[in-house]
C-alpha positions, 0 to 999 in steps of 0.5 A: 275687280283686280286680278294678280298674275304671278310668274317666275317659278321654277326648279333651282339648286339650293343656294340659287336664286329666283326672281318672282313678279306679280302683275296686277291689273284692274284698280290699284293704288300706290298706297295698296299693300302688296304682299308674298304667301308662300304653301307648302304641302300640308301646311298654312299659307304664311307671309314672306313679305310685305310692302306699301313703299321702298321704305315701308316692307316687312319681312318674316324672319325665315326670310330676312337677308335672304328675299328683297320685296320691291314694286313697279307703281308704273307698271302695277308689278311687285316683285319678290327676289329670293336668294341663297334659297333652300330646300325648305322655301319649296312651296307655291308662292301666292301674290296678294293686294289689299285694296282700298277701292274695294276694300278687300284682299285679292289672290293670284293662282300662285307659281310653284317654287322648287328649290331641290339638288 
């Protein structure tokens, strides 16, 4: 099994920052692909963000600029720095690792980012 631990949310002003980190344990590999979802009320969960190495990342075009996606391999960690947000990054924001050990995608429960005045 892998288990995936989001932290890092919270409330922020629009144009302010937040740091979200992913903490995964149980059998990884460098080469799994680590990604960011994000929920909002009544709507499907989307990607923000993807990766497998500093130099392997995706990003969706809502985010592009603005959220910086990178990964601790050391420490089992990947990490999403969102910045110049705004009302509508409100959502939960879910970490999500495809593994190659046991090929398939595990979730973590989330962390609720608000971004309002």
């Amino acid at each position: 099994q892998v288990y995936l631990e989001e932290s890092g949310g919270g409330l922020v002003q629009p144009g302010g920052s937040l740091r979200l980190s992913c903490v995964a344990s149980g059998s990884i590999f460098s080469g799994d692909v680590m990604r960011w979802y994000r929920q909002a009320p009544g709507k499907e969960r989307e990607l923000d963000a993807a990766i497998i190495s500093e130099s392997s990342t995706v990003y969706a075009d809502s985010v592009k600029g603005r959220f910086t996606i990178s990964r601790d391999n050391a420490e089992n960690t990947v990490i999403l720095e969102m910045d110049s947000l705004r009302p509508e990054d409100t959502a939960v924001y879910y970490c999500n690792i495809y593994s190659s050990n046991y090929y398939r995608t595990f979730w973590g429960q989330g962390t609720q980012v608000t971004v309002s005045s």
